[in-house]
Chimera marker file (.cmm) of the C-alpha trace (Angstrom):
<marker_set name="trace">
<marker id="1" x="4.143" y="8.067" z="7.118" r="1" g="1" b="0" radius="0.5"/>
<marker id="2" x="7.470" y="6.393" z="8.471" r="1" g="1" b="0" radius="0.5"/>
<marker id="3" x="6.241" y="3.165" z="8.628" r="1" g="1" b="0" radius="0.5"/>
<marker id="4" x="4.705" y="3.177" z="5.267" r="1" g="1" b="0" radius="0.5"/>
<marker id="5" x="8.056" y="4.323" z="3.813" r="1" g="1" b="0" radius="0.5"/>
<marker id="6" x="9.216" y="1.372" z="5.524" r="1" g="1" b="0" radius="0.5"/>
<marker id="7" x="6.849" y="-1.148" z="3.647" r="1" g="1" b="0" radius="0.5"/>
<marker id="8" x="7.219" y="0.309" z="0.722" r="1" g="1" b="0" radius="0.5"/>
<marker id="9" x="10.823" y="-0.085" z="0.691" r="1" g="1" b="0" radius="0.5"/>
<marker id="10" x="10.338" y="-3.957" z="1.762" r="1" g="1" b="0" radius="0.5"/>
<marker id="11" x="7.703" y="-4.238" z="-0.720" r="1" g="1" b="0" radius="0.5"/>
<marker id="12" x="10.404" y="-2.789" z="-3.597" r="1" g="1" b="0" radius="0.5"/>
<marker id="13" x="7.934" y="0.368" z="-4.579" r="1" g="1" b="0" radius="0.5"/>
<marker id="14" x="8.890" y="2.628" z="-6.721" r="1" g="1" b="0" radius="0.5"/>
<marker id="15" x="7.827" y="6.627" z="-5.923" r="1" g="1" b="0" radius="0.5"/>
<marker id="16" x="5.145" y="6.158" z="-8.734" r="1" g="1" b="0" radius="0.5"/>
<marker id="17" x="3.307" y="3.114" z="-7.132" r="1" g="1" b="0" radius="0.5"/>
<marker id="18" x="4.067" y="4.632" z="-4.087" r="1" g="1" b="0" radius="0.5"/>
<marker id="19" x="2.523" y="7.701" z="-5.010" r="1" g="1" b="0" radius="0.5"/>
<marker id="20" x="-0.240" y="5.845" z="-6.247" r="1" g="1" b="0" radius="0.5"/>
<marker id="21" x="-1.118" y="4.292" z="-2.977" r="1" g="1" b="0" radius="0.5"/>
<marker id="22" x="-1.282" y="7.150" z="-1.324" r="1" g="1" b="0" radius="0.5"/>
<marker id="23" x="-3.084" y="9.435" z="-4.169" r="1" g="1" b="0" radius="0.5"/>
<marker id="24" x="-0.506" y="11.930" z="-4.384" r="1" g="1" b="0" radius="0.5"/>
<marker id="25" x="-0.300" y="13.238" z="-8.147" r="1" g="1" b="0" radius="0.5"/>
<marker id="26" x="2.879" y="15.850" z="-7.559" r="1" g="1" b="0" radius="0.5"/>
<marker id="27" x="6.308" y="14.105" z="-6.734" r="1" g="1" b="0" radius="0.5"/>
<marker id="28" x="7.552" y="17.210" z="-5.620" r="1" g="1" b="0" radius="0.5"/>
<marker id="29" x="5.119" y="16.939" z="-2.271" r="1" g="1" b="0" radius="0.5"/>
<marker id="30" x="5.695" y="13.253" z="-2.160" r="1" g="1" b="0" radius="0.5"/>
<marker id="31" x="9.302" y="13.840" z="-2.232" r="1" g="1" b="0" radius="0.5"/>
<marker id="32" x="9.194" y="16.626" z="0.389" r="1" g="1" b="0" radius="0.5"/>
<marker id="33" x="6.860" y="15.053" z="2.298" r="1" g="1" b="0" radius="0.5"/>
<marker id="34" x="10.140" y="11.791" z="2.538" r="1" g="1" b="0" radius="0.5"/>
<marker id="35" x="12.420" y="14.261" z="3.239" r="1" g="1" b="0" radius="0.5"/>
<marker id="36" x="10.747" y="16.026" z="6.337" r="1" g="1" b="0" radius="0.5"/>
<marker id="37" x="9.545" y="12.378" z="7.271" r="1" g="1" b="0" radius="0.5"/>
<marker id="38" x="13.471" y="11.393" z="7.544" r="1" g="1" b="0" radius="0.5"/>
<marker id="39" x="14.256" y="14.262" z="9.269" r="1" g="1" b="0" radius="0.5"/>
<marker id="40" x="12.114" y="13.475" z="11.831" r="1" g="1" b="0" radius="0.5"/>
<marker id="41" x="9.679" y="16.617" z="10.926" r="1" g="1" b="0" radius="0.5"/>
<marker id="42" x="6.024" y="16.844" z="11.778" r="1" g="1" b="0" radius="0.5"/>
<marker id="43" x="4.144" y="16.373" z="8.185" r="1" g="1" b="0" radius="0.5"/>
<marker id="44" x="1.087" y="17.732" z="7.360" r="1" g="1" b="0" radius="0.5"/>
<marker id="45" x="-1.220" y="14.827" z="5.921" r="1" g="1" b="0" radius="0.5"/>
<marker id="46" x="-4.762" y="15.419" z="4.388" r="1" g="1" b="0" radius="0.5"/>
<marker id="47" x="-6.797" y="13.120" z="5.709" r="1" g="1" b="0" radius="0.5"/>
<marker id="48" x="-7.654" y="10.964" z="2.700" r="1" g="1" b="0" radius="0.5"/>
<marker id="49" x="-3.951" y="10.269" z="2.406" r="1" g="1" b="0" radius="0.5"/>
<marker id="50" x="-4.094" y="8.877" z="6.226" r="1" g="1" b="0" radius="0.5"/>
<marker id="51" x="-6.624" y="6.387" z="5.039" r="1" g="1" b="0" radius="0.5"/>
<marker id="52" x="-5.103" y="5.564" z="2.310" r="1" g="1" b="0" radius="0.5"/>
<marker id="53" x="-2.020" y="4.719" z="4.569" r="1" g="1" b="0" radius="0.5"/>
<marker id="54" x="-4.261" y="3.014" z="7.448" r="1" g="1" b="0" radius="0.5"/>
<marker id="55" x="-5.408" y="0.684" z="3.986" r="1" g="1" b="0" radius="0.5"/>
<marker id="56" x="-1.887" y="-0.186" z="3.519" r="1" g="1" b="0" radius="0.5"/>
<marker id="57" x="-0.921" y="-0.978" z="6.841" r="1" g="1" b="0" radius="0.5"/>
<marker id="58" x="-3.754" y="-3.399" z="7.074" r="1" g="1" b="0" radius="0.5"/>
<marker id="59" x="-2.902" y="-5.255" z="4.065" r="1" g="1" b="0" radius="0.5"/>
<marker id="60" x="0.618" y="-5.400" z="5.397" r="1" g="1" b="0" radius="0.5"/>
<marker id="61" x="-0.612" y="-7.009" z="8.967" r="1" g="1" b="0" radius="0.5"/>
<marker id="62" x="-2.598" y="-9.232" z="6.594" r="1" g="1" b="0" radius="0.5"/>
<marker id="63" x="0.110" y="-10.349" z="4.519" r="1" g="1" b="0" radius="0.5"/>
<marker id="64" x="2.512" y="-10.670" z="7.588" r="1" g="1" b="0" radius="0.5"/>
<marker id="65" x="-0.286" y="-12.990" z="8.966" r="1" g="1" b="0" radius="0.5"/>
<marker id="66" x="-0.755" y="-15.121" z="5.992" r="1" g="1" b="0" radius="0.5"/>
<marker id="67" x="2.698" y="-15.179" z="5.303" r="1" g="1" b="0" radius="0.5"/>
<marker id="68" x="6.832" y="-14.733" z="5.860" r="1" g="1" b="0" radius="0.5"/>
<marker id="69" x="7.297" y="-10.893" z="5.789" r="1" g="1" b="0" radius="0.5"/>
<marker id="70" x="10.246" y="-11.517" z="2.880" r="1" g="1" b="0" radius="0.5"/>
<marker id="71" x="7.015" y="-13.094" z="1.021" r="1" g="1" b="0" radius="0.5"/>
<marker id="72" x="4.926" y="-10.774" z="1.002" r="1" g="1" b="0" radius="0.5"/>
<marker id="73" x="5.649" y="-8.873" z="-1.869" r="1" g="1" b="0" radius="0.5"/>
<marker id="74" x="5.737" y="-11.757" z="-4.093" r="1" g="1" b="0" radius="0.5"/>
<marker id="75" x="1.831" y="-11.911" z="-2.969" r="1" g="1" b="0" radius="0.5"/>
<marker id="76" x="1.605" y="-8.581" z="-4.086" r="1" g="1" b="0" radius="0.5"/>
<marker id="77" x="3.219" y="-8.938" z="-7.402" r="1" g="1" b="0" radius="0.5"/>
<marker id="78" x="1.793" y="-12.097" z="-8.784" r="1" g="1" b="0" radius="0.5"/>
<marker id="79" x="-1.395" y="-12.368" z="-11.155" r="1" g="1" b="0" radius="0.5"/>
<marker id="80" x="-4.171" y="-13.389" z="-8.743" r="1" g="1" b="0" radius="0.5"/>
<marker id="81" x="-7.399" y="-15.517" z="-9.964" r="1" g="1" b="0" radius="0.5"/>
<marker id="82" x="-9.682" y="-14.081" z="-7.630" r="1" g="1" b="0" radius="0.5"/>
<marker id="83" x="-12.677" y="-12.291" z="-9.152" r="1" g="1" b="0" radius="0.5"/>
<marker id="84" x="-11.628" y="-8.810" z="-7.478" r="1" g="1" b="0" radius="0.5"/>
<marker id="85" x="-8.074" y="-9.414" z="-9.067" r="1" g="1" b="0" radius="0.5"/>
<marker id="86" x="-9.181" y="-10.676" z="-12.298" r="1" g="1" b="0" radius="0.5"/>
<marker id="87" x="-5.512" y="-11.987" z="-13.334" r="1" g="1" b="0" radius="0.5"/>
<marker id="88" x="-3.989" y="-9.093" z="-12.334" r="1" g="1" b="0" radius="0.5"/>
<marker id="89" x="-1.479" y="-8.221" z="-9.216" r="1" g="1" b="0" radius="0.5"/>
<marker id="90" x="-2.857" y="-6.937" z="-5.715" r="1" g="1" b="0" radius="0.5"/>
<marker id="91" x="-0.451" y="-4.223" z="-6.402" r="1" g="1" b="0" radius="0.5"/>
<marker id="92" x="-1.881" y="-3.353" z="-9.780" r="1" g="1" b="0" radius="0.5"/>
<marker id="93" x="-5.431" y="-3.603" z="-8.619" r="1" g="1" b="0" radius="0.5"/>
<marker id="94" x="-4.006" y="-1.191" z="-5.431" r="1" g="1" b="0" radius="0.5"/>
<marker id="95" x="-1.915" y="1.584" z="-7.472" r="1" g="1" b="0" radius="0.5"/>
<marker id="96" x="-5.469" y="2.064" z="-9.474" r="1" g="1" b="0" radius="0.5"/>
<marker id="97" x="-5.807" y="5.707" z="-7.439" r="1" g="1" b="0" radius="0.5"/>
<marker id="98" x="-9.330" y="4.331" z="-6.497" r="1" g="1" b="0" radius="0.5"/>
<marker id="99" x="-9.433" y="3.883" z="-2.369" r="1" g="1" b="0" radius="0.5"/>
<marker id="100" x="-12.355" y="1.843" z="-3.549" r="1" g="1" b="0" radius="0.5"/>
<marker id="101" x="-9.528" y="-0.385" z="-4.898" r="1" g="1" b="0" radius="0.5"/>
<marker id="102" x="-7.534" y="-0.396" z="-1.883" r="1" g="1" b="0" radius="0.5"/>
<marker id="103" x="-10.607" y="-1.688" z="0.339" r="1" g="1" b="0" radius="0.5"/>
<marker id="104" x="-11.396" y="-4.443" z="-1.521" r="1" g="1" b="0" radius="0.5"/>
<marker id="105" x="-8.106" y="-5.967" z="-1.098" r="1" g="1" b="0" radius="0.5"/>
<marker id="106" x="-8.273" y="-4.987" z="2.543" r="1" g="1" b="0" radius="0.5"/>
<marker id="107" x="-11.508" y="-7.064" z="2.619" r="1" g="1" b="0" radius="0.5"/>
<marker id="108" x="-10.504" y="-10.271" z="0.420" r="1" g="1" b="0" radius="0.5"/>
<marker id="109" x="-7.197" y="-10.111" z="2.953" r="1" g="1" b="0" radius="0.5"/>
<marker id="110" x="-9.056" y="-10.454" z="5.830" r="1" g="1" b="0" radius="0.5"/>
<marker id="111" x="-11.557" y="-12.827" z="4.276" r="1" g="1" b="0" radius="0.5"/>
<marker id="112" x="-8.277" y="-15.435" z="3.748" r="1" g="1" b="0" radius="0.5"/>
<marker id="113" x="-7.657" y="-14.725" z="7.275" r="1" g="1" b="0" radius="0.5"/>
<marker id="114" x="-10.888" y="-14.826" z="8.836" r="1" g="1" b="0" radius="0.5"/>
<marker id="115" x="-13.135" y="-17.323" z="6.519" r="1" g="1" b="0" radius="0.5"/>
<link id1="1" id2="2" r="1" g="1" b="0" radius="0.2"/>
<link id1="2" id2="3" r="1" g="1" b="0" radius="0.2"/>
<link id1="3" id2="4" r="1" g="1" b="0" radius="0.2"/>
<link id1="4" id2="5" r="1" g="1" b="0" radius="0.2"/>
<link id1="5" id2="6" r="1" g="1" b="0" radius="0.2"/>
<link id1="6" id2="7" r="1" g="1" b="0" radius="0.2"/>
<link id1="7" id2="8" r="1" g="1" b="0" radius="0.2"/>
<link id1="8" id2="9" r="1" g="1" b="0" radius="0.2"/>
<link id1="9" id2="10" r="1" g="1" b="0" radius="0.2"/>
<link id1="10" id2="11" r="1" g="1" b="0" radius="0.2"/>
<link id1="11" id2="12" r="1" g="1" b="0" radius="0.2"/>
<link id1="12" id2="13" r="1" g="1" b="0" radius="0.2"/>
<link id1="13" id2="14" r="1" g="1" b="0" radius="0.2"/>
<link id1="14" id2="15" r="1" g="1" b="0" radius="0.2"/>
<link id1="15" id2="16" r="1" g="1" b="0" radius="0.2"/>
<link id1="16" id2="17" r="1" g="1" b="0" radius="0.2"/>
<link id1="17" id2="18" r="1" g="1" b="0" radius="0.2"/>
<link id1="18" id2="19" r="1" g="1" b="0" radius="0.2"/>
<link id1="19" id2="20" r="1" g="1" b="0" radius="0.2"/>
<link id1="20" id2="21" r="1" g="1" b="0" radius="0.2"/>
<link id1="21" id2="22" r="1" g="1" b="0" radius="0.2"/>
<link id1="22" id2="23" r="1" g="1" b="0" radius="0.2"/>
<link id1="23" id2="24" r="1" g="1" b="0" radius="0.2"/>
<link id1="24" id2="25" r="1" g="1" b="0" radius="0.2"/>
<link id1="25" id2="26" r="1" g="1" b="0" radius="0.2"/>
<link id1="26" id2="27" r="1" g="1" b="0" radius="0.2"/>
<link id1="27" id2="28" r="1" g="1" b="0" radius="0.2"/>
<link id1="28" id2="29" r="1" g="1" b="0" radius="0.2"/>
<link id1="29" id2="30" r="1" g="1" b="0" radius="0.2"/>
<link id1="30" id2="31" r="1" g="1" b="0" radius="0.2"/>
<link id1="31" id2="32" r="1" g="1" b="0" radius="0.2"/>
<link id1="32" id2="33" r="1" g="1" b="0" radius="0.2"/>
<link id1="33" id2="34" r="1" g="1" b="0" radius="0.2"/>
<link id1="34" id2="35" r="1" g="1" b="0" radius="0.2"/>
<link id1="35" id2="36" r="1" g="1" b="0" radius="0.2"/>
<link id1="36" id2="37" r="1" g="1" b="0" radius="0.2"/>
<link id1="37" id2="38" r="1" g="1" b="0" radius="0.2"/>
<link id1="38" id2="39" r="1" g="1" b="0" radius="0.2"/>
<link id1="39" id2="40" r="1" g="1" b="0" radius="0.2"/>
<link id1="40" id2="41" r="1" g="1" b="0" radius="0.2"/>
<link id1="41" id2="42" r="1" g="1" b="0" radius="0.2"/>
<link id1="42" id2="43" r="1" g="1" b="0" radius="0.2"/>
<link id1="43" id2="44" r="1" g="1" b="0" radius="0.2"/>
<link id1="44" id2="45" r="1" g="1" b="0" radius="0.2"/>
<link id1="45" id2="46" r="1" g="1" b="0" radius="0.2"/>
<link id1="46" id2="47" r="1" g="1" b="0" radius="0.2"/>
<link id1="47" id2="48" r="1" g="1" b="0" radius="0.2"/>
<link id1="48" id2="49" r="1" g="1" b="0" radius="0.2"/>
<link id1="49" id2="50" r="1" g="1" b="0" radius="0.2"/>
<link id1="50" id2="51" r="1" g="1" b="0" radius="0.2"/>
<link id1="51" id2="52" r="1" g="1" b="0" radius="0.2"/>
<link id1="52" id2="53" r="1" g="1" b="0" radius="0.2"/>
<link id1="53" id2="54" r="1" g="1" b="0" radius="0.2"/>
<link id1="54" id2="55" r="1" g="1" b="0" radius="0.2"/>
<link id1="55" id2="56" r="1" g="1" b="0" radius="0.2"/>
<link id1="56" id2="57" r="1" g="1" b="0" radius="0.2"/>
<link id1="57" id2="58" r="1" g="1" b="0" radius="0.2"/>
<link id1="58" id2="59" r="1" g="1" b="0" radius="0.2"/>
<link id1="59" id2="60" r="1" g="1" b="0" radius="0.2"/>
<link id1="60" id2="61" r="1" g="1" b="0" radius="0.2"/>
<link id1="61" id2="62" r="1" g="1" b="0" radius="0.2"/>
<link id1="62" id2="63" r="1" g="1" b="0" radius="0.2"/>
<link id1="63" id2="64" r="1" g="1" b="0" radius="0.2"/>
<link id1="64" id2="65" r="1" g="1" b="0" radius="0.2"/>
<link id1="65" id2="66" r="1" g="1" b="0" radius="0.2"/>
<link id1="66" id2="67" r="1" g="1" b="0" radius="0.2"/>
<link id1="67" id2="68" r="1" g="1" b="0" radius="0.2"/>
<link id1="68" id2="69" r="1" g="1" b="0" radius="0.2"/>
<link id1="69" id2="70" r="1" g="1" b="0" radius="0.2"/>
<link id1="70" id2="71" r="1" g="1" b="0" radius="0.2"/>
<link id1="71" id2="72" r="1" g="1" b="0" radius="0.2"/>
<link id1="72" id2="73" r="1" g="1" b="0" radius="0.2"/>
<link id1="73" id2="74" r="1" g="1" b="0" radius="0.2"/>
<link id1="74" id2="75" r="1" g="1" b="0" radius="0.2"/>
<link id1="75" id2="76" r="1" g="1" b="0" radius="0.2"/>
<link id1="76" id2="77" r="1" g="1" b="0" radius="0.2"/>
<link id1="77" id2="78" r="1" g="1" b="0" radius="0.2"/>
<link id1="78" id2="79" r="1" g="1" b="0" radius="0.2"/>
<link id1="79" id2="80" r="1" g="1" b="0" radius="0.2"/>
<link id1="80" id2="81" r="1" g="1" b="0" radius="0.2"/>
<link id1="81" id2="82" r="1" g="1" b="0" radius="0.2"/>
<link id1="82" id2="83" r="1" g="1" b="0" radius="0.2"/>
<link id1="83" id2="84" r="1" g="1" b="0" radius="0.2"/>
<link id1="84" id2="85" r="1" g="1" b="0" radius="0.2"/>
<link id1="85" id2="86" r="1" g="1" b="0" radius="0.2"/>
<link id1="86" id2="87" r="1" g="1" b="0" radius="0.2"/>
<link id1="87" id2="88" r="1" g="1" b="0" radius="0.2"/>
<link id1="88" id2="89" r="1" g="1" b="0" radius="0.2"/>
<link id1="89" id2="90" r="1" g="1" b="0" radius="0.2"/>
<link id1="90" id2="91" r="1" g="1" b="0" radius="0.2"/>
<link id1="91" id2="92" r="1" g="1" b="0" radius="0.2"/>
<link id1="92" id2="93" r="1" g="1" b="0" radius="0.2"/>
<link id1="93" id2="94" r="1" g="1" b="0" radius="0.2"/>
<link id1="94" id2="95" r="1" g="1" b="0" radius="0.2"/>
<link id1="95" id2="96" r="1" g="1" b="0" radius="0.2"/>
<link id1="96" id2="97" r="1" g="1" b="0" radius="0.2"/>
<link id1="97" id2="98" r="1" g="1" b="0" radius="0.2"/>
<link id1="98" id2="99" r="1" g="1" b="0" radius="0.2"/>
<link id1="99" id2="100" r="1" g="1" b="0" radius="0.2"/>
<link id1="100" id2="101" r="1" g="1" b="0" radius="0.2"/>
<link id1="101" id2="102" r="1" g="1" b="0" radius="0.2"/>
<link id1="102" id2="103" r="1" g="1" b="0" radius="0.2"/>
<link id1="103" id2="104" r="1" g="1" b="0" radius="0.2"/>
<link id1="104" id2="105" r="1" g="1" b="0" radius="0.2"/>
<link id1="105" id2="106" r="1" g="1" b="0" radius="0.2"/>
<link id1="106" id2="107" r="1" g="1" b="0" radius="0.2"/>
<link id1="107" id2="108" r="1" g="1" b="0" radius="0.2"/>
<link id1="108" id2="109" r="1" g="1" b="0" radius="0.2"/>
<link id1="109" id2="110" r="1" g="1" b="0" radius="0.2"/>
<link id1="110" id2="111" r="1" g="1" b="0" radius="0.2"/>
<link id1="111" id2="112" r="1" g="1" b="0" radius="0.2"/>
<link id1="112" id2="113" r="1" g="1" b="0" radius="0.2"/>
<link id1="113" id2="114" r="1" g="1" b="0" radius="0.2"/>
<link id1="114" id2="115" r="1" g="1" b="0" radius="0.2"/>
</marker_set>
């Protein structure tokens, strides 16, 4: 959970897209959940919020691959032409709530990566 408060802050999130990401629908546990995490406090995690997490960790590697770190987020934010984008942002198409969502730019990532 550290590390994805970590890209999240690079990546300029706000809690709602963050939230998003990970499928949380109450700030109130996504806020305690940040505090405990800063204290350095074990955090309970359901385990569709883990993948979730692993999904945005990958797309970070990805991204870090493809391009500078401070560049990333610019990916992220800009209307994409692909299909699976259809003009809109990765991070649009990724704050959906839909894991399904979150795969499929886990997949066209690694497709720019590996052919």
């Amino acid at each position: 959970m550290r590390t994805f408060l970590n890209i999240a802050e690079l990546w300029n999130l706000s809690d709602k897209e963050q939230m998003d990401l990970l499928g949380i629908h109450e700030l109130a546990i996504f806020e305690d959940w940040k505090i405990r995490v800063r204290a350095h406090e074990a955090v309970p995690i359901p385990v569709d919020v883990i993948v979730r997490i692993g999904c945005v960790l990958s797309i970070y590697g990805s991204l870090v691959t493809l391009f500078p770190e401070e560049r990333t987020a610019d990916w992220l934010r800009a209307p994409n032409m692909h299909k699976i984008f259809g003009d809109r942002s990765a991070l649009t198409v990724m704050t959906s709530g839909e894991l399904d969502d979150l795969d499929k730019v886990v997949g066209h990532l690694l497709g720019m990566i590996y052919g």
